[in-house]
Each structure stands twice: as structure tokens, then as C-alpha cells.
C-alpha positions as a Python dict, from the first residue, in 0.01 Angstrom:
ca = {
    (1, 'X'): (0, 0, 0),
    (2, 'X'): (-250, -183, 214),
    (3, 'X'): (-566, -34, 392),
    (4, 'X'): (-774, -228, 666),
    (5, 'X'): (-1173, -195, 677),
    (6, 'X'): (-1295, -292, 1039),
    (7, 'X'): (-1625, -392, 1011),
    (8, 'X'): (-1845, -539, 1242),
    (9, 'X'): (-1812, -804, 1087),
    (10, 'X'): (-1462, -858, 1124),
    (11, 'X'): (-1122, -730, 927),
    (12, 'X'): (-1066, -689, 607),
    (13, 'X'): (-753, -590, 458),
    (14, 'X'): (-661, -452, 95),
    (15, 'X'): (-393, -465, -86),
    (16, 'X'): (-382, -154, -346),
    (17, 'X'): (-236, -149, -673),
    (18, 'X'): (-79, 174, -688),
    (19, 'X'): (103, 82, -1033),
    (20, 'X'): (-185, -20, -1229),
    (21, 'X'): (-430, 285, -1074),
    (22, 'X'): (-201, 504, -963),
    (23, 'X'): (-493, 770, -1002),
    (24, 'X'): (-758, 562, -836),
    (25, 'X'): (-582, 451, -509),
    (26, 'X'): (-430, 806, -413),
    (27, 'X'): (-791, 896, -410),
    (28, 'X'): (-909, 624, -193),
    (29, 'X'): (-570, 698, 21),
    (30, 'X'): (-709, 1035, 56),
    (31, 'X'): (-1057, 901, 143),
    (32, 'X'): (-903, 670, 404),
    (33, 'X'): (-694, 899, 544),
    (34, 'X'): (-950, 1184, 601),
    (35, 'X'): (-1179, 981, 788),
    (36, 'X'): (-1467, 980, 540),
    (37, 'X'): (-1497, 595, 529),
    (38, 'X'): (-1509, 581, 913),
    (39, 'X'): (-1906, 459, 1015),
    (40, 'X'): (-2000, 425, 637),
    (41, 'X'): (-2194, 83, 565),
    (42, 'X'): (-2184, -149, 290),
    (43, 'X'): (-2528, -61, 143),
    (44, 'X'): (-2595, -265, -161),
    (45, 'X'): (-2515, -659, -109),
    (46, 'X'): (-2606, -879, -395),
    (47, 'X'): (-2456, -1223, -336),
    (48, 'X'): (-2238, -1340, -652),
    (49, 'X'): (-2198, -1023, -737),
    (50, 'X'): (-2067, -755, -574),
    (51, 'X'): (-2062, -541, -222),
    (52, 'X'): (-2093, -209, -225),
    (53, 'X'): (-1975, 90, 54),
    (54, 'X'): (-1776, 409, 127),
    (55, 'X'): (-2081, 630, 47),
    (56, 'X'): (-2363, 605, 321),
    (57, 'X'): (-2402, 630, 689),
    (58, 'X'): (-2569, 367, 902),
    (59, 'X'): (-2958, 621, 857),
    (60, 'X'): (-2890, 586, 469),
    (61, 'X'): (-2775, 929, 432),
    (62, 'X'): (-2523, 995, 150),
    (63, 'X'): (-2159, 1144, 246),
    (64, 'X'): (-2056, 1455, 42),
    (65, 'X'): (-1727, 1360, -162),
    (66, 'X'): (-1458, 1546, -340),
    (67, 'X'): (-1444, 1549, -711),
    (68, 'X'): (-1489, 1255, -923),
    (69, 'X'): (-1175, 1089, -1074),
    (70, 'X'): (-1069, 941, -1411),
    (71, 'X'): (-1149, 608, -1469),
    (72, 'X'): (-838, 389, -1477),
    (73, 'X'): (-1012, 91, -1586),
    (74, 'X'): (-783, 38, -1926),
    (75, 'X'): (-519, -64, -1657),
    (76, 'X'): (-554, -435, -1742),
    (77, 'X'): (-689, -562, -1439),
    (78, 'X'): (-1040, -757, -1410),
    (79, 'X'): (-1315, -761, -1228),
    (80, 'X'): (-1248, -1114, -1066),
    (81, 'X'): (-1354, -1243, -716),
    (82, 'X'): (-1200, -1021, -451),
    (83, 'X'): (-1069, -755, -636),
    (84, 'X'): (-1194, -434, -520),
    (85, 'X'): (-1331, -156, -779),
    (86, 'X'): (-1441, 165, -785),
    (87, 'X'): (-1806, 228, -828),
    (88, 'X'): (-1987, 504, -1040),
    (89, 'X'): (-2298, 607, -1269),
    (90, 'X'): (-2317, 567, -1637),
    (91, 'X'): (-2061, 831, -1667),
    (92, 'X'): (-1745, 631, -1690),
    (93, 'X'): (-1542, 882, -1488),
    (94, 'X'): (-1783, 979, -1241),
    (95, 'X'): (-1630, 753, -949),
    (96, 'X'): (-1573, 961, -619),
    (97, 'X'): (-1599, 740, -276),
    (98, 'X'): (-1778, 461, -350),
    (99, 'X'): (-1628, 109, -430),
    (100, 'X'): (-1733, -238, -406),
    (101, 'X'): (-1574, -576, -377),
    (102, 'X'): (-1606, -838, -639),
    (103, 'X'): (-1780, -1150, -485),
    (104, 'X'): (-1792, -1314, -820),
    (105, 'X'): (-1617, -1312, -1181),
    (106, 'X'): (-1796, -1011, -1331),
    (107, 'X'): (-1579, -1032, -1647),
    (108, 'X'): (-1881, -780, -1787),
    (109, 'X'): (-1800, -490, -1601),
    (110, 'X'): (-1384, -502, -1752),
    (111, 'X'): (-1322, -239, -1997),
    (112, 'X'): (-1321, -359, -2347),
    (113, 'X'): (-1307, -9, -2522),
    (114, 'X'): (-1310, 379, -2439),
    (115, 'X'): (-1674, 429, -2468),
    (116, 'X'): (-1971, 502, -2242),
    (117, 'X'): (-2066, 129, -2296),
    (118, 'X'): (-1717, -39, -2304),
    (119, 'X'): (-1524, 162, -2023),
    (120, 'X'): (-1599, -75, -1753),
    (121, 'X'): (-1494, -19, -1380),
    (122, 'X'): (-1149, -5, -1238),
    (123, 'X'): (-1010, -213, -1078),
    (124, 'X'): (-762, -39, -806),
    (125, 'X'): (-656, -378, -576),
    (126, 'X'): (-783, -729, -393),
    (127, 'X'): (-859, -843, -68),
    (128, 'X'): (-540, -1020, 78),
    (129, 'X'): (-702, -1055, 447),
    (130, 'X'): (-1069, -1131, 546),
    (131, 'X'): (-1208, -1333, 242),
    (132, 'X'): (-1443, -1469, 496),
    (133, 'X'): (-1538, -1130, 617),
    (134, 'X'): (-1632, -1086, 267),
    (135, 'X'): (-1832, -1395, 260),
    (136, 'X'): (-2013, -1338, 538),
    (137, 'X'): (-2166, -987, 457),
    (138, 'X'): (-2243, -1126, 109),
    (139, 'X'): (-2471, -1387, 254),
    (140, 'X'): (-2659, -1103, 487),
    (141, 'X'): (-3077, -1066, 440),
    (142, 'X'): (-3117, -743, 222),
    (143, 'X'): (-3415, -531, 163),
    (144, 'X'): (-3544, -186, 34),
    (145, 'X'): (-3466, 117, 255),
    (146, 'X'): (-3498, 477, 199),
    (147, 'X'): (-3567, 452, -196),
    (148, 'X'): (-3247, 176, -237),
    (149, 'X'): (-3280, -229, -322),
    (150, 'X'): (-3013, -485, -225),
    (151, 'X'): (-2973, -289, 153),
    (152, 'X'): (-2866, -524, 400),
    (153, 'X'): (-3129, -561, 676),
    (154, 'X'): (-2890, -509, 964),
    (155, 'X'): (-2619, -267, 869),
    (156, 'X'): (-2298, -380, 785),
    (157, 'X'): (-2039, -87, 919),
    (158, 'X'): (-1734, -36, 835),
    (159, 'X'): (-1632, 139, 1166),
    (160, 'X'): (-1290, 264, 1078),
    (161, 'X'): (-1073, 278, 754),
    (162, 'X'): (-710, 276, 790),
    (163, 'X'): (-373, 273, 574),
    (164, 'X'): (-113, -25, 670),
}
């Protein structure tokens, strides 16, 4: 299964591994397919590390979500450059909406053991299409806004979320 992200910064297109997370992707399906990532930004951008979305509108206010989901993050895949994960607090199954995209090798954030400090964060699929896309919003100016750090200073929007 695929899903495309148009941004305003261009396309970006997922591929999503249903085998490894089977768990993980329905819920981002479902996500997807209600409309919930539609006009959400990417609101933490740290550049070699990660960029984060699917949880706040463009005024910084957060979207409610459904329940949060198992973490799937024994599933053997890693947290390498373009792989696309779901994000979460310290609880290791606390993930709901909220992902992020690998824009480095962040081999510390693999699971290494089924505990609060070893769980890591699942991996559910890559980017296949718009690795450039990617690049670009990594390299944005960010700033603090509304209580938040590594906020780009003009939003980056992911305008509409659909399956392919």
C-alpha cells in the first residue's frame, strides 16, 4: 500500500509495510482515509534528524486522535534515512497520528529490547517518491511557536493525504 502527502512543497509518496506493521499502517490507513492528515503541517524539523507531522494545524493547534496503538517496533525494521515512523511520548505504545520521516540514520531510536528505554519507534514504511521534497523541508528556518522548538518558520502543509 502506498499513500501520497501533497505538500506545498511538492509530493511525497510512501510506500507502507503492511507485513512488518500490520498494526501500525491500518491505523495510518484509517488516518489517511478519514481526512485527519488533510491541512496538518510538519511541525518539528530538525535537519539530520527527523521531520515530524500528522498532529497540528497550520495556528499550532493539536488534532484530537483516536486511541493510541501498540508499538510494532520489534518488527525488524530501522530507523534509516527515509523510512517513515511513528512518533510518541515516553510511553512506548502511546503513538496515535503523529509520525515523522527519518532524514538521517537514527540507529538509536530501533528497538533493542521490550522496555520503556529499549522499545524504540516503529518503523511502518519509506519514502519511494519525493526524497527531494523531503530534503527541502528539512533545510527550512525553524523557530519557537506556541510553547514548541524546531517549528518551521513558514509552515510546511501537508494539504491532502491520500491512499494509492
Amino acid at each position: 500500500m502506498r499513500a501520497k502527502l501533497h505538500t506545498n512543497f511538492g509530493l511525497i509518496v510512501l510506500e507502507l509495510d503492511e507485513a512488518k506493521a500490520p498494526k501500525t499502517v491500518a491505523n495510518f490507513a484509517e488516518y489517511v482515509k478519514s481526512g485527519h492528515y488533510d491541512g496538518t503541517i510538519f511541525h518539528r524539523v530538525i535537519n539530520d534528524f527527523m521531520i515530524q507531522g500528522g498532529g497540528f494545524s497550520a495556528d499550532m493547534k493539536q488534532k484530537a486522535t483516536r486511541d493510541q496503538i501498540e508499538n510494532e517496533a520489534a518488527n525488524g525494521l530501522k530507523n534509516e534515512l527515509y523510512t517513515v515512523a511513528m512518533a510518541r511520548t515516553p510511553d512506548p505504545h502511546s503513538a496515535s497520528a503523529q509520525f515523522f520521516i527519518n532524514v538521517g540514520n537514527n540507529n538509536f531510536l530501533n528497538y533493542t529490547a521490550a522496555t520503556t528505554q529499549g522499545f524504540g519507534y516503529c518503523v511502518f514504511g519509506k519514502v519511494v517518491e519525493g526524497q527531494d521534497v523531503v530534503d527541502a523541508i528539512k533545510a527550512v528556518k525553524t523557530g519557537n511557536k506556541a510553547m514548541h522548538q524546531d517549528v518551521p518558520v513558514e509552515s510546511v502543509i501537508i494539504e491532502k493525504a491520500e491512499l494509492a
